[in-house]
N, C-alpha and C positions, 0 to 999 in steps of 0.2 A: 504494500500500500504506500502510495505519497503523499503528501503532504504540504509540498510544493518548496521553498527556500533550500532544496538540497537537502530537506530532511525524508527519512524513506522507514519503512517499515517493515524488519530484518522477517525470514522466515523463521528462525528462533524465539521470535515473538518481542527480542528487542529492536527501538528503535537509532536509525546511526543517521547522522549528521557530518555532510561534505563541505570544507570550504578550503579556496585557495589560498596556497603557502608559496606558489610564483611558478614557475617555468623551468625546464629541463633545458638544455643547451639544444634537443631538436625543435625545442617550441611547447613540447606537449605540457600542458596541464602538469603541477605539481599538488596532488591538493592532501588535506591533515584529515582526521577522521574521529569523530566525538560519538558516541555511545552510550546511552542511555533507559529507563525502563519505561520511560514516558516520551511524547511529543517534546511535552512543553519542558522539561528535562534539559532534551537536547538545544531545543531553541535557544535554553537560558543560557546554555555552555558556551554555545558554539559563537553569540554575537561579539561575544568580546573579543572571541579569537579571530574571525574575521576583521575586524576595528582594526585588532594589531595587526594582523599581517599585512593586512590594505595600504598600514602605512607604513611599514617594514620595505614594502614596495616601492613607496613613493620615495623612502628617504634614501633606500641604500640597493634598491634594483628589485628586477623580481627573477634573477637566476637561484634557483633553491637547491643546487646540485650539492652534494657535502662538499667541505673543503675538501677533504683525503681525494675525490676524484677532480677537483679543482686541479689541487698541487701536482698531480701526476702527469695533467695537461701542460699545466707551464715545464716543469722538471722536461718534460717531453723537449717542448717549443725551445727551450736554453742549451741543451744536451750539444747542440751541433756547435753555438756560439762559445762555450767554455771550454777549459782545460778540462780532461777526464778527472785530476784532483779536485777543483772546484764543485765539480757536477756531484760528484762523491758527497764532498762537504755539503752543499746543498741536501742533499735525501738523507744523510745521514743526521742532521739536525733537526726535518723537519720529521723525519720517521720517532726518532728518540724524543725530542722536548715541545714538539708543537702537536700533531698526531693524539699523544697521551689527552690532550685537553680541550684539542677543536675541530680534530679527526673528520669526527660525526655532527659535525654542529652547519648547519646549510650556509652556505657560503653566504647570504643575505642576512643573515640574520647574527653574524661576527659582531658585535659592537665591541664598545669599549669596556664595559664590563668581562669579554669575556678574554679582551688582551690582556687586562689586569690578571686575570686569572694565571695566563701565562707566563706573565712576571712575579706571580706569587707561586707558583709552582717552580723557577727558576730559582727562584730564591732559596727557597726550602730545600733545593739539592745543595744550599751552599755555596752557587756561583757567584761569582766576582763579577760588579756591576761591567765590568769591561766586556766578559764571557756573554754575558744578559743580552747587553748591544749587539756583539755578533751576532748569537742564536737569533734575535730580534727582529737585525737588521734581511734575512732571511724569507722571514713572515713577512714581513711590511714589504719587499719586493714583489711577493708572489700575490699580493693585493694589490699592487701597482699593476700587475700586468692583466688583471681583473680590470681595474678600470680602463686599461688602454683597450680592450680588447671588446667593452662595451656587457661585460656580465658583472660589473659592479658599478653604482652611482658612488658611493663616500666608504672611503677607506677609514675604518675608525681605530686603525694601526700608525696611523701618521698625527694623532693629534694626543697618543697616550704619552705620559712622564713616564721617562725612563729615569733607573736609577745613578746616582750622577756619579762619574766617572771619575778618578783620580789615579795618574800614571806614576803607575810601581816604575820608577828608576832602575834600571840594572846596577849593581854599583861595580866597577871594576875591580881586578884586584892591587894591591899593594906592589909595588915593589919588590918587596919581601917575598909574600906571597906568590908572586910570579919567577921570582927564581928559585921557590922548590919547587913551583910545578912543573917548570922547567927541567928541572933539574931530574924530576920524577920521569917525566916523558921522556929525556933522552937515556935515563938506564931502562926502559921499556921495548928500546928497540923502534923496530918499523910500529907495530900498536902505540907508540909515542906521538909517532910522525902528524898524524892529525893535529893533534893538540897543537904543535910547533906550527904548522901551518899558519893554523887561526888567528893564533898569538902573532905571527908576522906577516900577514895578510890581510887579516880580519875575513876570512870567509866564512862564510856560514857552512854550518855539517852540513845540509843537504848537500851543499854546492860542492864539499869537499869528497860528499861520499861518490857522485856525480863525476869527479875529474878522471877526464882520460888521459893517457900517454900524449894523444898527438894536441891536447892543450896544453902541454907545458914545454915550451919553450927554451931547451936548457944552453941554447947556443945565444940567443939575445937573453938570458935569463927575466922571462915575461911568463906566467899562468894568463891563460883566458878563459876566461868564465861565461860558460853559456848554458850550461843549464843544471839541474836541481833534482835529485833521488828524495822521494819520497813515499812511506807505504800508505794506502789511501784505505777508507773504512769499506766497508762491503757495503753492493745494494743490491737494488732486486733481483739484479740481471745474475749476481756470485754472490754464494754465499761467504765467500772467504774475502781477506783482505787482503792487496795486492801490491806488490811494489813498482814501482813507475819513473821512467825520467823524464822530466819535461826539460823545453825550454826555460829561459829563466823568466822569471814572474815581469819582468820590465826591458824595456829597451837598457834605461841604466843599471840594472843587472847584467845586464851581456857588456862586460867590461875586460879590461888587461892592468895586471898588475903586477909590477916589476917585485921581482927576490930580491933578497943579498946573496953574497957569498956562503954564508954559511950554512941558508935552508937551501941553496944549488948545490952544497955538497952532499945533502942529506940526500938530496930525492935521485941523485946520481947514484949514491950508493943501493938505494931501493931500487931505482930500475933492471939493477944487473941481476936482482933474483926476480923480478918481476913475470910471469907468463902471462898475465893478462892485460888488453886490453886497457883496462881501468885501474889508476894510481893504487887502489884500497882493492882488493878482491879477495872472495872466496870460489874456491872450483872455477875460479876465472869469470863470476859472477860477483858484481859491485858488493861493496862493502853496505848494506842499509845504515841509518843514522843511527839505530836503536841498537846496533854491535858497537859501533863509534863510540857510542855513549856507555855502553857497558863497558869500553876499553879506557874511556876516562875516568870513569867510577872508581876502576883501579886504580888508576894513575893519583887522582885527586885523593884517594885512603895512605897509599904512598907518601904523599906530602904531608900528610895531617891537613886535609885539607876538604873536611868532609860535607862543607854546606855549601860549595859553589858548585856552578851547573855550567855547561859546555857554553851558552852563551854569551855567561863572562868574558870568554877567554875575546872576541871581538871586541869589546866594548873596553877589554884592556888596551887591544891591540891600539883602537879608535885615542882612548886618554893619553896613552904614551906618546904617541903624533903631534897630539895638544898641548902637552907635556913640552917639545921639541919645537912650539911656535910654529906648528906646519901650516900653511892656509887650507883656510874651510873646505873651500872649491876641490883643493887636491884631494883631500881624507874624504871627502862626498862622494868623488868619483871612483877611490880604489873600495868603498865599502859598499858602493852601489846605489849609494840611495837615490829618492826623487828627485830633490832637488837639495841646494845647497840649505835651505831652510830646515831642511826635517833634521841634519847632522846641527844646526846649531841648536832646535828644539830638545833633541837629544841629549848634547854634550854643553850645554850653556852653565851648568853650575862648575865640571872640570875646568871652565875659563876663568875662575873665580880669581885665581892667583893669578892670571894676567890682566886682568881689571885693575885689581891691588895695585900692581906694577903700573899700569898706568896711571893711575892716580895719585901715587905717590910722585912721578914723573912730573903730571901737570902741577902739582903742589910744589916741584924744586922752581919750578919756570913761573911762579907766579910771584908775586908784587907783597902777598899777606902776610 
């Protein structure tokens, strides 16, 4: 029996009430479903829920698809444009911390209530408002490309407070500290040789685990740097995680970076037992960063020097330069970065002693 507003009258004997929740990506009707043992039951449920979704429509679209098949569409549509790591990172954040909370929640109907949620969920694993952004910044893309795309009206990912950000400094090491660890990596042998690198290079492990024979230069004593070993998370396509070399993340990543004499005699002396391809190898297959790192761990126990982390060793490399009055320009270029701005963002408080100095400078040349 009908009734007429979409209410109907079940062969069970109850009655159910139909109204719209938006649209499928082919057009067809998306609609919700209210239940009851009476008409007027149903009538009384169902008005408000059509109210809200009427305007759920009008404010933020009427695509009612979940997000989870949202995300697989964009993840799809970007696959071609990104790096295999990138794409990785991408399904890998939004399967693990976004997924758990908005999965199942129809893409229209996302507000900011329920980004919050996802920042409170974030939070509770303990992340670091830095971590939060990233994950974050993720979501709010794959919203963006809703609205470019015409299946969303108002992203309510782009108007929530995130939690506010403050940069953990790397602190380099000492002096001191760097000629035990030094001192550790060269009784290590070649499992040394990384660490020494870094320290007089500043490249990063990926980059180092990354280097082949025919980038290193030992007749102009030059490394070029072009690209970056790194294991990436699993997605749906493997279940396993995979290791990868890519290009380097930037044009000023693909750089050259002169040696001295003394890490040319080291990596001379490596290559004559060398049979692989790649500077670091195992079975003639690259050395990954995460052996690198298990080979520093030792090194750094060696020294007593047990709460520094492999990406010190660049950020010493980086102060020692600053240390030696090197200009910004140069140390920008051998460490790769974007531009000469992000090395002074970086290293602006290691200038502190050359401030001093010049201040004391302009105070001998003044009149007071």
């Amino acid at each position: 029996m009908r009734r007429g507003e979409n209410i109907y009258k079940r062969k069970d004997g109850r009655w159910e009430g139909r109204y719209r929740k938006g649209r499928k990506l082919d057009g067809k009707i998306k609609y919700g479903y209210i239940y009851g043992k009476t008409f007027q039951e149903v009538k009384n449920r169902m008005y408000p829920l059509k109210a809200k979704y009427q305007e759920i429509q009008e404010i933020q679209g009427n695509i009612a698809i979940s997000f989870f098949e949202w995300a697989l569409i964009w993840l799809s549509s970007v696959r071609g444009d990104v790096k295999p790591s990138t794409y990785a990172s991408y399904e890998y954040k939004l399967r693990t911390y976004i997924f758990p909370i908005v999965g199942d929640i129809p893409l229209n109907e996302i507000d900011t209530n329920k980004c919050y949620e996802i920042i409170a969920y974030l939070e509770r694993k303990k992340m670091s408002p830095s971590s939060i952004h990233i994950i974050y910044q993720v979501f709010n893309r794959c919203l963006k490309a809703a609205i470019a795309e015409g299946a969303l009206v108002f992203n309510a990912a782009q108007v929530v407070k995130l939690p506010k950000t403050k940069r953990n400094k790397v602190r380099a090491l000492s002096k001191t500290e760097q000629k035990k660890i030094e001192q550790a990596a060269i009784d290590a042998g070649e499992k040394g040789l990384p660490v020494l690198i870094s320290l007089y290079t500043g490249m990063r492990i990926g980059e180092i685990a990354a280097l082949k024979w025919k980038n290193v230069d030992l007749t102009d004593n030059i490394i070029h740097v072009e690209q970056t070993l790194q294991r990436i998370p699993s997605t749906y396509d493997t279940e396993k995680t995979k290791v990868i070399v890519n290009s380097s993340k930037s044009e000023r990543a693909i750089r050259s970076i002169p040696i001295g004499k003394k890490l040319r005699k080291l990596l001379i002396e490596h290559k004559k037992c060398s049979i692989s391809e790649y500077v670091f190898s195992v079975n003639s297959q690259p050395c990954e960063p995460r052996l690198l790192t298990y080979y520093f761990h030792n090194i750094r126990n060696d020294a007593c020097l047990d709460n520094i982390h492999f990406h010190q060793l660049r950020h010493s490399f980086a102060t020692r330069c600053l240390e030696l009055q090197a200009d910004i320009p140069s140390i920008s270029a051998i460490l790769g970065h974007s531009s000469a701005k992000t090395t002074l963002d970086f290293y602006a408080d290691t200038m502190l002693e050359q401030r001093i100095t010049i201040m004391r400078l302009l105070e001998s040349k003044s009149t007071l």
